[in-house]
ZALUMVEX-724439 format. One line per 4 residues: number of its first residue (from 1); their letters; for each residue z, x, y of N, C-alpha, C. Coordinates in steps of 0.1 Angstrom, whole numbers, plus 5000, padded with zeros to 4 digits. Layout:
<nodes>
NUM) A) Z,X,Y,Z,X,Y,Z,X,Y | ...
</nodes>
This chain:
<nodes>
1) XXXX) 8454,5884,4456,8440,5889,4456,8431,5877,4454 | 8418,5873,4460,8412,5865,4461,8402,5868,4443 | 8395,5851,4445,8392,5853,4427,8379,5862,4430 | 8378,5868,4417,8379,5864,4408,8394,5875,4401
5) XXXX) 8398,5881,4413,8413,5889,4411,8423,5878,4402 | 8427,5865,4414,8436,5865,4412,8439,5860,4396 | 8429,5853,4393,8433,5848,4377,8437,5860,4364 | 8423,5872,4366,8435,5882,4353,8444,5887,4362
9) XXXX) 8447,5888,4372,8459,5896,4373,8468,5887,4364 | 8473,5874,4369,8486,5867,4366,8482,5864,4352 | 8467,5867,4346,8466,5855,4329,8461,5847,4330 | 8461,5837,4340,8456,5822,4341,8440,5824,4333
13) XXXX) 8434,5831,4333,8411,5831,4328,8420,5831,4315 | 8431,5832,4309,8430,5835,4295,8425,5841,4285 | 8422,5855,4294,8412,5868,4289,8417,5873,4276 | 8435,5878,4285,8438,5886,4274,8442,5899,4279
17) XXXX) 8430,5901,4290,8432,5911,4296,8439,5914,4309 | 8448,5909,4314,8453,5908,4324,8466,5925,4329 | 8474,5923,4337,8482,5932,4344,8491,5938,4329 | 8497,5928,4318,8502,5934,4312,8496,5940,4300
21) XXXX) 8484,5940,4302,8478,5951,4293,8469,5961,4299 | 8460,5962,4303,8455,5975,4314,8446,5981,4300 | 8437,5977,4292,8434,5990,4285,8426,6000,4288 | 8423,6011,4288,8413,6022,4293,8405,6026,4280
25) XXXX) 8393,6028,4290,8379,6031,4290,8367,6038,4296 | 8358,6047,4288,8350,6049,4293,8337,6040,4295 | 8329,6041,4307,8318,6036,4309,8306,6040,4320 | 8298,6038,4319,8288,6040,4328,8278,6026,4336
29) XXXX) 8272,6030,4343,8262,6021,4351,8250,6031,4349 | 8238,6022,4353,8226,6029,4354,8227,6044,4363 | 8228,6042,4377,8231,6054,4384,8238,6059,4387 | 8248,6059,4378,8264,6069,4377,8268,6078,4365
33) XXXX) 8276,6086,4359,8282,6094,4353,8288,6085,4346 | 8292,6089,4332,8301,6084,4324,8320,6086,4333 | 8328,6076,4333,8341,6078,4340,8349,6065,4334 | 8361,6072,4334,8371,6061,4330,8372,6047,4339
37) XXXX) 8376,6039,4335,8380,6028,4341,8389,6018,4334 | 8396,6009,4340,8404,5998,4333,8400,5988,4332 | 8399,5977,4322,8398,5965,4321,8406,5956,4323 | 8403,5943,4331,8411,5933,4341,8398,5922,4338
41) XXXX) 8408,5913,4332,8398,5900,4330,8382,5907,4319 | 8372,5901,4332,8358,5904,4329,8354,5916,4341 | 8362,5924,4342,8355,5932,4349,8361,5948,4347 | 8358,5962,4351,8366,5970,4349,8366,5978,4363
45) XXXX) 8379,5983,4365,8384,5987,4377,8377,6003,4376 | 8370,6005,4384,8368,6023,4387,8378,6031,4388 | 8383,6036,4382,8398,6044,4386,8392,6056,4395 | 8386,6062,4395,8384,6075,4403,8387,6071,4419
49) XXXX) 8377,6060,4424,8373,6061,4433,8386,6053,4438 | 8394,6042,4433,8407,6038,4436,8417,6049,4440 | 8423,6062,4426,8430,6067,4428,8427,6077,4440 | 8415,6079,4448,8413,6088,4460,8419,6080,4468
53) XXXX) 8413,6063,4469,8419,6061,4479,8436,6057,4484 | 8447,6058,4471,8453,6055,4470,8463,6065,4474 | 8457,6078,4471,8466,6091,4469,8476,6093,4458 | 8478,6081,4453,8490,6082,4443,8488,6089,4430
57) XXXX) 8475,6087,4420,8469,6096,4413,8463,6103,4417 | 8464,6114,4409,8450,6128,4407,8438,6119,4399 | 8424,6121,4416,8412,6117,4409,8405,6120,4396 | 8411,6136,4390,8407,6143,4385,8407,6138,4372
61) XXXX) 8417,6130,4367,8423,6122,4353,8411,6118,4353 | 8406,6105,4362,8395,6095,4359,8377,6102,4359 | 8376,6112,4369,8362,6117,4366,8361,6127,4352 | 8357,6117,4345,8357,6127,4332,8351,6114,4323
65) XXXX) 8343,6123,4316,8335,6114,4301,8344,6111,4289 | 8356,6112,4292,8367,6108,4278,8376,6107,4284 | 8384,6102,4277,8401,6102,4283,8408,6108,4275 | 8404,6121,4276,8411,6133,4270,8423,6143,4276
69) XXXX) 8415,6144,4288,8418,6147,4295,8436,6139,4307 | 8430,6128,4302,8444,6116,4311,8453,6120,4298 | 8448,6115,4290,8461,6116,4274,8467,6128,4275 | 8460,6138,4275,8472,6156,4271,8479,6153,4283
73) XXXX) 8481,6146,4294,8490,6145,4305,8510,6138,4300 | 8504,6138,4291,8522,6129,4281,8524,6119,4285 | 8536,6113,4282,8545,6097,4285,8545,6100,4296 | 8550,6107,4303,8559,6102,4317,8545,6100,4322
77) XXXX) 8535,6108,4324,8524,6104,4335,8516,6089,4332 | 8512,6088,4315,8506,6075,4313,8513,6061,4319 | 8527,6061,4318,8537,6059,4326,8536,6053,4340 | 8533,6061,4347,8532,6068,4360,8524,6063,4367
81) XXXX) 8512,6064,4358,8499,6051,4363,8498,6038,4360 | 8505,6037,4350,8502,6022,4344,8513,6018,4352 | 8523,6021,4359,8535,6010,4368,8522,6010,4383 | 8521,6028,4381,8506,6025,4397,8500,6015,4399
85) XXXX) 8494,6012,4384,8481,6002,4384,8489,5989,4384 | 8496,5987,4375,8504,5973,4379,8512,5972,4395 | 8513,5978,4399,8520,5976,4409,8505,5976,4422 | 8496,5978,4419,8484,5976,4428,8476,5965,4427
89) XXXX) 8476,5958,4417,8467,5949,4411,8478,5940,4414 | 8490,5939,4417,8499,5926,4420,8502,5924,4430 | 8492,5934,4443,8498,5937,4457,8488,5932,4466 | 8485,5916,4471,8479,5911,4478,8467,5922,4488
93) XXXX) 8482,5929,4495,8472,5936,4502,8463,5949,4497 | 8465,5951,4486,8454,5959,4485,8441,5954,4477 | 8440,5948,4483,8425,5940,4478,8415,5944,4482 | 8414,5953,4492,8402,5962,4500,8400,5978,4489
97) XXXX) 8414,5976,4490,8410,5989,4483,8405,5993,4470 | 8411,5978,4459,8403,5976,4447,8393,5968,4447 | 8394,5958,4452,8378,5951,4450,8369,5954,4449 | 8363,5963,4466,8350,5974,4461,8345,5978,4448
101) XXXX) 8358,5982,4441,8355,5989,4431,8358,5983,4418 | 8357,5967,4416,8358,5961,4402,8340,5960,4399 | 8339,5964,4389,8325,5967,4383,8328,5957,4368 | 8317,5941,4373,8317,5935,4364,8312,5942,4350
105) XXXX) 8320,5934,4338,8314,5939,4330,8301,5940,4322 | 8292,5928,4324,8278,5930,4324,8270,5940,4331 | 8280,5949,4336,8272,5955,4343,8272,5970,4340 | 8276,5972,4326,8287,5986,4326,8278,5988,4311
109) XXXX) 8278,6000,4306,8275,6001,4292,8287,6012,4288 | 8293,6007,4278,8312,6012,4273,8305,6027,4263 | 8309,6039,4267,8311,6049,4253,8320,6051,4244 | 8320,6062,4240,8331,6065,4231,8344,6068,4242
113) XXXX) 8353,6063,4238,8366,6066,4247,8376,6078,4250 | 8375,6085,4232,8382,6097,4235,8375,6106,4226 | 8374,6121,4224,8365,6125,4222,8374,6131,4206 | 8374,6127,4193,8383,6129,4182,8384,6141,4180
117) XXXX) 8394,6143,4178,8400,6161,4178,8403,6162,4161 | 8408,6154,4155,8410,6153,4135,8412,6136,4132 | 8408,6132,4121,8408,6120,4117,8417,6117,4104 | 8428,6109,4102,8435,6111,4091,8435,6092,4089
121) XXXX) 8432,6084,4076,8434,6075,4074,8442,6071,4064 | 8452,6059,4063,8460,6056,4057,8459,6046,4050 | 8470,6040,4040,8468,6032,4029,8481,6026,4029 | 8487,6020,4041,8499,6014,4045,8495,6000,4036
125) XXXX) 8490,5990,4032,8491,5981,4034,8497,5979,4013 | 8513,5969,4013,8514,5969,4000,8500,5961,3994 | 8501,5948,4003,8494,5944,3997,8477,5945,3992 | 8469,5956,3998,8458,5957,3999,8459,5973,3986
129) XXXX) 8473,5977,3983,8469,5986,3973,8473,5980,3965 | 8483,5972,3964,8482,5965,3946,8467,5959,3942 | 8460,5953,3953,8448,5947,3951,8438,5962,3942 | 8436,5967,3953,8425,5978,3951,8431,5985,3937
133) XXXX) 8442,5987,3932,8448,5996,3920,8446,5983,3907 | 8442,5969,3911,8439,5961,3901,8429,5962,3898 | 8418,5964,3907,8405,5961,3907,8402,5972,3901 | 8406,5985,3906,8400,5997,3901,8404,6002,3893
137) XXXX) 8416,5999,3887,8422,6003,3876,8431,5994,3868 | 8426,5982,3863,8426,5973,3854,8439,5977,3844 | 8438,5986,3838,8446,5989,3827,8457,6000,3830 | 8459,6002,3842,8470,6012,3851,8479,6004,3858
141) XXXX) 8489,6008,3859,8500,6005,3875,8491,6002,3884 | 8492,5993,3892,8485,5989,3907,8488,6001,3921 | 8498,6005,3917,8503,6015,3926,8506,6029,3920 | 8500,6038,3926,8501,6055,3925,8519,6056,3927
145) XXXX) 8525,6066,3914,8542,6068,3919,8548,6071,3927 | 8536,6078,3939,8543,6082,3952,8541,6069,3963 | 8539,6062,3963,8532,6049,3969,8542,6045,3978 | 8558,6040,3972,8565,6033,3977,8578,6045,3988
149) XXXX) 8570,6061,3982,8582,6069,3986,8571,6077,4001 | 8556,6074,4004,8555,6081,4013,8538,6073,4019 | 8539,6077,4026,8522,6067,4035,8514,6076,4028 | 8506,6074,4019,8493,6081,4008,8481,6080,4022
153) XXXX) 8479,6093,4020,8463,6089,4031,8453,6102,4026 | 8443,6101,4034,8432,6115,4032,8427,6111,4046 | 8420,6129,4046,8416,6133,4062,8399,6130,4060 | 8397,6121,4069,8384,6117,4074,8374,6132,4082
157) XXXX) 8367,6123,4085,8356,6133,4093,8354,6128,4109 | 8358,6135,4117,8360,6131,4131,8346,6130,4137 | 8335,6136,4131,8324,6138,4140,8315,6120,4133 | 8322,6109,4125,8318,6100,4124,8325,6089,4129
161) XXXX) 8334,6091,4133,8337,6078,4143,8327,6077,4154 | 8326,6067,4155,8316,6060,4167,8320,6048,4175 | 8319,6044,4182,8323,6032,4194,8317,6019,4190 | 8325,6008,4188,8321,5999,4187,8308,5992,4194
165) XXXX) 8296,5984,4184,8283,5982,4190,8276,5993,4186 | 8278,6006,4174,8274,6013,4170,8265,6009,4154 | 8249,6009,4156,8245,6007,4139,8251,6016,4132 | 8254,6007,4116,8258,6015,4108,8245,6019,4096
169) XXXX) 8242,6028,4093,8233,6030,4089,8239,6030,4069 | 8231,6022,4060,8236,6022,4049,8233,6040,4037 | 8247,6041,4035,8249,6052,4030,8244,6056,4016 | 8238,6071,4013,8236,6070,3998,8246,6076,3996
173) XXXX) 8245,6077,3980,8257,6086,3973,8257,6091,3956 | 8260,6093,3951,8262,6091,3936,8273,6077,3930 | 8266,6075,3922,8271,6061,3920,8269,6063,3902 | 8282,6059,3898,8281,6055,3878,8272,6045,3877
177) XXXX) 8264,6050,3867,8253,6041,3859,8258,6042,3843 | 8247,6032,3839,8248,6031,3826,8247,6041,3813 | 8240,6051,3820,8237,6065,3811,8238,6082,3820 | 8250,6076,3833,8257,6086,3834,8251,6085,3854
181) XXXX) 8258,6096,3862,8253,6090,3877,8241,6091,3878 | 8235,6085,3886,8228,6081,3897,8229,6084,3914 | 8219,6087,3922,8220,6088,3931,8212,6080,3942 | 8215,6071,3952,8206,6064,3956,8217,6057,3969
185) XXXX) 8209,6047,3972,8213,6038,3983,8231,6027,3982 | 8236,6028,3986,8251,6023,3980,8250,6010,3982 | 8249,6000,3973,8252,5986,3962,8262,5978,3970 | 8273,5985,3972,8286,5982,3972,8293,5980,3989
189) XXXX) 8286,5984,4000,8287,5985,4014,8300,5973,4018 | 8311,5983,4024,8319,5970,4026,8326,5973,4037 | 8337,5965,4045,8348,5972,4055,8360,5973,4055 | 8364,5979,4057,8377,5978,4059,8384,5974,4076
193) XXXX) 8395,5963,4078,8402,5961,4089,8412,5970,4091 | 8416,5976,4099,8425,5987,4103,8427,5990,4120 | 8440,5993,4122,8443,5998,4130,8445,6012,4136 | 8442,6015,4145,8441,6030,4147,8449,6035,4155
197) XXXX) 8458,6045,4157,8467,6052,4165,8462,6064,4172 | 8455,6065,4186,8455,6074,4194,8469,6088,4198 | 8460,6099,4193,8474,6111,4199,8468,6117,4212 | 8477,6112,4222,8475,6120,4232,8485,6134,4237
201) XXXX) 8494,6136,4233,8504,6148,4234,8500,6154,4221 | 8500,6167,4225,8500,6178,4210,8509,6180,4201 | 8515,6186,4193,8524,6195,4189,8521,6210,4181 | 8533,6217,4183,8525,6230,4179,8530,6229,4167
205) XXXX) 8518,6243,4158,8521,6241,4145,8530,6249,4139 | 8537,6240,4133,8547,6241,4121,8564,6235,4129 | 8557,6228,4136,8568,6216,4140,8566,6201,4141 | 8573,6199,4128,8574,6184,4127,8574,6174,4134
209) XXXX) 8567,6164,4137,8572,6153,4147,8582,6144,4143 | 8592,6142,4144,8599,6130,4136,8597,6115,4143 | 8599,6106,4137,8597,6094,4136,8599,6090,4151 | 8613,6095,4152,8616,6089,4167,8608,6092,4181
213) XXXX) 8601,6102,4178,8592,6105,4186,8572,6097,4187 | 8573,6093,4182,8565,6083,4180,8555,6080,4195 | 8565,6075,4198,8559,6068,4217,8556,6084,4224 | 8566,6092,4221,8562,6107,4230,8545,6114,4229
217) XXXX) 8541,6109,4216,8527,6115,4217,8518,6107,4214 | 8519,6094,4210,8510,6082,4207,8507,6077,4221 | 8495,6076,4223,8490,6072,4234,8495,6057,4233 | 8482,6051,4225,8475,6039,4220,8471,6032,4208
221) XXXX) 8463,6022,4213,8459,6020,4197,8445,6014,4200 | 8437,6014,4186,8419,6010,4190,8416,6003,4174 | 8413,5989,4179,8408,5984,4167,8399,5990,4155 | 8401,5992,4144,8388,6003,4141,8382,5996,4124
225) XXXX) 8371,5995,4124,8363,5996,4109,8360,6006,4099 | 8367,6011,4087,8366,6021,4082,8354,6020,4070 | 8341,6017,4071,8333,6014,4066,8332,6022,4053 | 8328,6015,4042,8333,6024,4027,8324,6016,4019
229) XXXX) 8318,6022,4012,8303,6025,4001,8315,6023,3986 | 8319,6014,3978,8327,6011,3972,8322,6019,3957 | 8308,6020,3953,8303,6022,3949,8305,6039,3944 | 8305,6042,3951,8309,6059,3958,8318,6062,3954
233) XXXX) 8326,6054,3960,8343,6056,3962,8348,6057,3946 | 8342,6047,3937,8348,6043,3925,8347,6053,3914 | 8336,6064,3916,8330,6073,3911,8333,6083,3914 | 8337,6092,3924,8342,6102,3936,8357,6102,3935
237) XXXX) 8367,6093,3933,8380,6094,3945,8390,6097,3932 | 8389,6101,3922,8397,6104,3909,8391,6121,3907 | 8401,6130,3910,8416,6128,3913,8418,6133,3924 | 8410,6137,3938,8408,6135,3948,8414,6127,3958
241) XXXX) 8409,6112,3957,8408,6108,3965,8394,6103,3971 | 8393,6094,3983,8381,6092,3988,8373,6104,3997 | 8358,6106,3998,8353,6115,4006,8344,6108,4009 | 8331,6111,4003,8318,6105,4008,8315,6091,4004
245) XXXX) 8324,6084,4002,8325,6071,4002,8330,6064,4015 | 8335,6073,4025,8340,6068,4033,8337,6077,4047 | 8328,6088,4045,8334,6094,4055,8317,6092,4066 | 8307,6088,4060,8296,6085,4066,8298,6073,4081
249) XXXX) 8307,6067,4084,8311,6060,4096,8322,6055,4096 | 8332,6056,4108,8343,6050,4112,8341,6041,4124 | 8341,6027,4126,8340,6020,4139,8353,6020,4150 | 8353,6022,4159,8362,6024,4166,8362,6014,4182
253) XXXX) 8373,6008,4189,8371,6000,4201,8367,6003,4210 | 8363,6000,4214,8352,6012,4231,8367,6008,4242 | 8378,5997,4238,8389,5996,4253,8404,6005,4243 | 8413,6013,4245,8420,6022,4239,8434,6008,4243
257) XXXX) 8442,6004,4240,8455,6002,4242,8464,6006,4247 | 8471,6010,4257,8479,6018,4258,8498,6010,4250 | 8499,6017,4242,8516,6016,4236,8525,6009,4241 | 8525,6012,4259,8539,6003,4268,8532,5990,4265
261) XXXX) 8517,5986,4263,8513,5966,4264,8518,5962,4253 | 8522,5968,4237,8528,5963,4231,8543,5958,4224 | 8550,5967,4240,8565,5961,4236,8567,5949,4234 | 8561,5942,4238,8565,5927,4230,8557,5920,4221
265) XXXX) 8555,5928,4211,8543,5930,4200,8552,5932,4190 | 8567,5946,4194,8573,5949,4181,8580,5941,4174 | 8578,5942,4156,8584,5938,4147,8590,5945,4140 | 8602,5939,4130,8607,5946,4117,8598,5949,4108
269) XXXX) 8594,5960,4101,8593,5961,4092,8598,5953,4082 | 8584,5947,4070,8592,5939,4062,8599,5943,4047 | 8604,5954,4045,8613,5956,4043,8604,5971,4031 | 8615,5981,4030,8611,5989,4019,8622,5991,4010
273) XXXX) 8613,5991,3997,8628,5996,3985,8617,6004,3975 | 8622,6017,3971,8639,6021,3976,8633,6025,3993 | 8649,6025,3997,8643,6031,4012,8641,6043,4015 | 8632,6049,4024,8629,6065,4022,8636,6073,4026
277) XXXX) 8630,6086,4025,8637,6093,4026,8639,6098,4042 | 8652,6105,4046,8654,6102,4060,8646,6111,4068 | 8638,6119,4071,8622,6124,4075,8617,6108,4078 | 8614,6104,4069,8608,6087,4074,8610,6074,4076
281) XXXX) 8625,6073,4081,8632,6065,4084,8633,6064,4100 | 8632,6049,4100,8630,6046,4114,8637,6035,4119 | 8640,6040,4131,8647,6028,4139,8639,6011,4142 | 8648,6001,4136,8640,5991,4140,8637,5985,4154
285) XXXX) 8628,5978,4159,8616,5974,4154,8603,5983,4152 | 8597,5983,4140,8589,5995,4136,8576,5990,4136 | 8574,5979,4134,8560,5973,4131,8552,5968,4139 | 8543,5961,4141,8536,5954,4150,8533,5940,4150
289) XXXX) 8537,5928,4155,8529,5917,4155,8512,5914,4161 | 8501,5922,4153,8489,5922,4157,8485,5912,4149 | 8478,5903,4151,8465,5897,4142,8457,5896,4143 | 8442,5901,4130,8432,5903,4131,8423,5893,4126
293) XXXX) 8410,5889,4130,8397,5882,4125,8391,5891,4122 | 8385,5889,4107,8371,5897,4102,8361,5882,4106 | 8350,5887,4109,8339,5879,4110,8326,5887,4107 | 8323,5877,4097,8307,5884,4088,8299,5872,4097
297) XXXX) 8285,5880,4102,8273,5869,4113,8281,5862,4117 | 8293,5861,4126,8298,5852,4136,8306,5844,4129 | 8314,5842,4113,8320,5835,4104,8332,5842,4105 | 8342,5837,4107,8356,5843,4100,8358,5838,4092
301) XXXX) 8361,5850,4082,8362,5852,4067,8375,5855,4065 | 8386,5860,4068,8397,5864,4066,8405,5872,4083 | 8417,5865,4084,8424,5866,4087,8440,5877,4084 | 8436,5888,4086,8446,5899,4082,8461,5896,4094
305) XXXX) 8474,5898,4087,8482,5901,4096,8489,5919,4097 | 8490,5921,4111,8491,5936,4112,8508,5937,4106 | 8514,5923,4108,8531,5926,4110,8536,5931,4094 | 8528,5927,4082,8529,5928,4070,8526,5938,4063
309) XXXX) 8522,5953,4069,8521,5963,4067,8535,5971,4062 | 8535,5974,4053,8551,5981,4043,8549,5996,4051 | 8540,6007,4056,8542,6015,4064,8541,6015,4078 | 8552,6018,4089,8550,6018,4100,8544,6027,4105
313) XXXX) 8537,6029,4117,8529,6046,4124,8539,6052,4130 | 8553,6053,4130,8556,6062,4131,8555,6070,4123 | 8562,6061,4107,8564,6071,4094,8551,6077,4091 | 8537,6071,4094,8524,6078,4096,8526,6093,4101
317) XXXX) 8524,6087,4110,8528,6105,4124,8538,6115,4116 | 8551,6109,4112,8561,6118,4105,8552,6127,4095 | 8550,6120,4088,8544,6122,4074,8534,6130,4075 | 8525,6127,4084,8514,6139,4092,8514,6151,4092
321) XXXX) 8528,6149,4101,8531,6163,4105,8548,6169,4097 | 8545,6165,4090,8564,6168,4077,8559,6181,4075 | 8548,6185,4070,8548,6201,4065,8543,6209,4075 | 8545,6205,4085,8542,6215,4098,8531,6213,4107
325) XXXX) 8520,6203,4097,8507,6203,4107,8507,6197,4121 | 8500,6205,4128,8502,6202,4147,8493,6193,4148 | 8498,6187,4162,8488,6174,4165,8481,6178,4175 | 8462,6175,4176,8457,6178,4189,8457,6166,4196
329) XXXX) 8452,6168,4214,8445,6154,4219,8439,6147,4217 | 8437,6136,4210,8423,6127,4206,8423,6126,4188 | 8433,6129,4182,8436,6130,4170,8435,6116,4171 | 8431,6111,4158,8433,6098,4155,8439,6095,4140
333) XXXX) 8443,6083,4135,8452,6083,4121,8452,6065,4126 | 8450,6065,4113,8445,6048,4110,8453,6042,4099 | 8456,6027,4100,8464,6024,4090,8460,6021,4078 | 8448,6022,4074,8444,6017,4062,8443,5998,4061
337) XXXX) 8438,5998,4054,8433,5982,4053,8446,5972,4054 | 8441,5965,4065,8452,5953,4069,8446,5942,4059 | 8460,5937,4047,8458,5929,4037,8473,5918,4041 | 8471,5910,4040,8483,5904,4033,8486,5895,4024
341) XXXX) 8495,5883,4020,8492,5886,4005,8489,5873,4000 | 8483,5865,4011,8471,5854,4006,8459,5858,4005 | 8450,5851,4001,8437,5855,3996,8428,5856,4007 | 8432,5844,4019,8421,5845,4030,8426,5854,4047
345) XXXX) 8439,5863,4040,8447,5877,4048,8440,5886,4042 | 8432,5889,4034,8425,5898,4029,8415,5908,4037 | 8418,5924,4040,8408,5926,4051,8395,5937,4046 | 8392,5931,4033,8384,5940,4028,8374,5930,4024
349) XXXX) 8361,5930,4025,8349,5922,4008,8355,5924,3998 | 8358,5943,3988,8362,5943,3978,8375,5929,3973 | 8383,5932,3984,8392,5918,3976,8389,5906,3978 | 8381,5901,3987,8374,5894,3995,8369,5886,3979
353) XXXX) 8362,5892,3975,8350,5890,3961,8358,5893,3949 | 8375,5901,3951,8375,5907,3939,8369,5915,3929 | 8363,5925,3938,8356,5937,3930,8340,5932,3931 | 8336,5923,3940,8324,5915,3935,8325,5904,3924
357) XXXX) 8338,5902,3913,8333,5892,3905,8339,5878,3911 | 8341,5875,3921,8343,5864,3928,8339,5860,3945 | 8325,5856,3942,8316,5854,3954,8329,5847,3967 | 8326,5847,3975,8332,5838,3988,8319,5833,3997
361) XXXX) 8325,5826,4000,8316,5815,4012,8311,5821,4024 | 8300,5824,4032,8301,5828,4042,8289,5825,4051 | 8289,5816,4058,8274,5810,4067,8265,5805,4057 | 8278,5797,4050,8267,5786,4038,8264,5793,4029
365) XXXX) 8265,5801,4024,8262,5806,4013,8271,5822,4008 | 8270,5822,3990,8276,5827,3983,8279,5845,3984 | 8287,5848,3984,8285,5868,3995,8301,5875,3989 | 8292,5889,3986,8302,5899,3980,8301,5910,3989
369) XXXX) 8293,5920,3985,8287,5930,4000,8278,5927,4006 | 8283,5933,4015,8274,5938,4027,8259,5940,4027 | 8250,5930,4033,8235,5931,4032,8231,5938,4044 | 8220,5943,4043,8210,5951,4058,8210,5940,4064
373) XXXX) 8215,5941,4076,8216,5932,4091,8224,5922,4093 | 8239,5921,4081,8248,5920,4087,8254,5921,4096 | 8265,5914,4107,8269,5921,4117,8284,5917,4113 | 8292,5928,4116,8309,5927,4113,8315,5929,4128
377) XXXX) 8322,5920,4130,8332,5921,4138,8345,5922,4137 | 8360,5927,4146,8373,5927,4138,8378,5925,4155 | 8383,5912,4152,8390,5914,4168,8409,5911,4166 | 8416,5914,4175,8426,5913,4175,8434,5912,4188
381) XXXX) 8447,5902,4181,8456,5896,4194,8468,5900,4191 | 8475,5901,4199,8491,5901,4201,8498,5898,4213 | 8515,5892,4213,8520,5887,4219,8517,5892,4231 | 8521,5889,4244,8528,5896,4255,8535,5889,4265
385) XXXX) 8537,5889,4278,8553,5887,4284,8542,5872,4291 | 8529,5877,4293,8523,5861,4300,8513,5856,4289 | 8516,5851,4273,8510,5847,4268,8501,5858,4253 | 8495,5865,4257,8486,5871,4244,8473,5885,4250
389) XXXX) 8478,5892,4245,8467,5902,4245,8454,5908,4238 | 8441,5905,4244,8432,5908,4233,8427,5922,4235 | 8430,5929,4222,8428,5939,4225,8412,5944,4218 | 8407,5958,4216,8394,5957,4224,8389,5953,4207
393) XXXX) 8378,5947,4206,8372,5943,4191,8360,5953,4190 | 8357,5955,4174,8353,5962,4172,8338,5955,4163 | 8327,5959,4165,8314,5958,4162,8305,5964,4155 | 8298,5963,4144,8283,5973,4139,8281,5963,4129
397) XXXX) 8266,5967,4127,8253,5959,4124,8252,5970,4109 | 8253,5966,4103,8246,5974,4087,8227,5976,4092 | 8225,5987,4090,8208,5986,4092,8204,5998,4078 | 8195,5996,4071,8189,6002,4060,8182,6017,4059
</nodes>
């Protein structure tokens, strides 16, 4: 295929985005409908108007304002298209039939990609709970007793995820004062780095998914910001858990991953003791080789790695669904803060600062939280078969 084809197809632009990752997306142009499309290089492929002329897919997947609709279709069909699409984008002669239809990306404004059906977030990371159980509980174990025997998480609020490039607007709450709460603007505004797991197959309820099933209903994955009012949290999450400290915004990647671009992504797990129990035991390789950049105003501040995570998303999904709860389309479940166990793998401010009492450096000057008109970014890379995959990064602006 003639350029600007031929470089993402094979990798040579050094996108990221080339044939062996394909991620999907919704988007629009000025005088069109919101519709799926794929990203290649710097530009994204129209699927609708391809798969008519191809015959090989049903148009029907791609005309649609979410990819809700393509997901409840299962493995075999996600499958089905993604050898389609690779096997089209690597085929000289159909260069007539896609070219027309590559719609640079400057030219496109990205939505939300799938439309969230339940939101469940997790607290996989060892190292980011010993932190947080020091900070916030000084004179306790670092770790809750069930910690090492099951993925600890609570259920978010679906109707606050938003698409990366989305303001976040700063949250009030009740917050501890000196002569008992307070209620007002949250002090404490911070992020969390996390990975997100896309369900695109269902299950019905009161049947477990087990571990090995993992690939059968997980679509994807989507970089995501779990934005959290620390402030809130510190005050609220005893004996609970987190709520309104967290549930006012979730950032999410406007490009979705699809699962097959990470087979050569997988890792071992780095190791659990005691080992769990067999409901959440999994075949190795369980983990991911992802790595992430936080960047506060265009600074990277920490460097999280995904591979260092002590829970895998299978045992997530298990765990999910262990007491019978069913999974819908567009369900999402997130790993909880990617930490690891240097100071500058850290993917939170709170450890960042150490609770606030240890400033860090950031565009010249001294920073704990989050100020009005910050901007946070979280991007991430992983291996693949021609070099590295960037998958889609995630964006918002703190505004007051």
């Amino acid at each position: 295929m003639t350029d600007p084809a031929t470089s993402w197809v094979d990798g040579a632009d050094g996108s990221g985005f080339d044939v062996d990752h394909l991620p999907y997306g919704v988007f629009t142009t000025p005088d069109e409908e919101p519709r799926v499309g794929v990203r290649v290089g710097d530009h994204v492929v129209d699927l609708a108007p391809v798969a008519a002329a191809s015959f090989d897919v049903h148009v029907g997947l791609f005309e649609q304002p979410t990819l809700n609709v393509f997901l409840a279709t299962g493995a075999e069909e996600w499958e089905r298209v993604r050898s389609w699409l690779q096997d089209l984008l690597l085929d000289p002669a159909a260069e007539a039939m896609v070219g027309p239809h590559l719609v640079p990306l400057s030219e496109v404004a990205m939505r939300m990609p799938f439309e969230v059906a339940d939101y469940v977030d997790f607290y996989a990371s060892l190292d980011h709970a010993s932190n947080v159980g020091r900070i916030f509980r000084p004179d306790d174990a670092a770790l809750p007793a069930a910690w090492r025997h099951l993925p600890i998480g609570y259920h978010g609020r679906a109707g606050t995820v938003v698409v990366s490039g989305t303001e976040v607007v700063r949250p009030s709450g009740q917050r501890r004062g000196a002569d008992g709460p307070t209620f007002g603007l949250s002090e404490r505004l911070d992020i969390e780095a996390e990975l997100g797991f896309v369900v695109g197959t269902p299950s019905p309820l009161g049947s477990p998914v087990p571990t090995s099933a993992f690939a059968s209903h997980v679509f994807g994955v989507v970089g995501l910001n779990d934005w959290s009012a620390r402030d809130v949290q510190a005050w609220e999450y005893v004996p609970l858990g987190p709520f309104l400290g967290k549930s006012f915004a979730t950032s999410v990647s406007a490009w979705v991953t699809p699962l097959a671009a990470l087979d050569g992504a997988r890792v071992d797990l780095p190791g659990q003791d005691p080992a769990p129990l067999a409901h959440l035991a999994v075949d190795e390789p369980a983990g991911f080789d992802i790595a992430v950049e936080v960047l506060l105003d265009g600074e990277v501040v920490a460097r999280p790695p995904y591979s260092s995570m002590y829970w895998g998303p299978a045992q997530m999904l298990a765990h999910l669904t262990s007491n019978g709860a069913s999974l819908r389309t567009g369900d999402l479940f997130a790993s909880g803060t990617i930490s690891g166990p240097a100071a500058e793998q850290r993917g939170s401010l709170l450890e960042l600062s150490w609770g606030g009492q240890e400033p860090f450096e950031a565009a010249g000057r001294k920073r704990t939280f989050l100020e009005d008109g910050d901007e946070v970014t979280l991007r991430y890379t992983a291996p693949s078969p021609r070099g590295h995959l960037t998958l889609g990064e995630v964006t918002g602006r703190v505004v007051g």
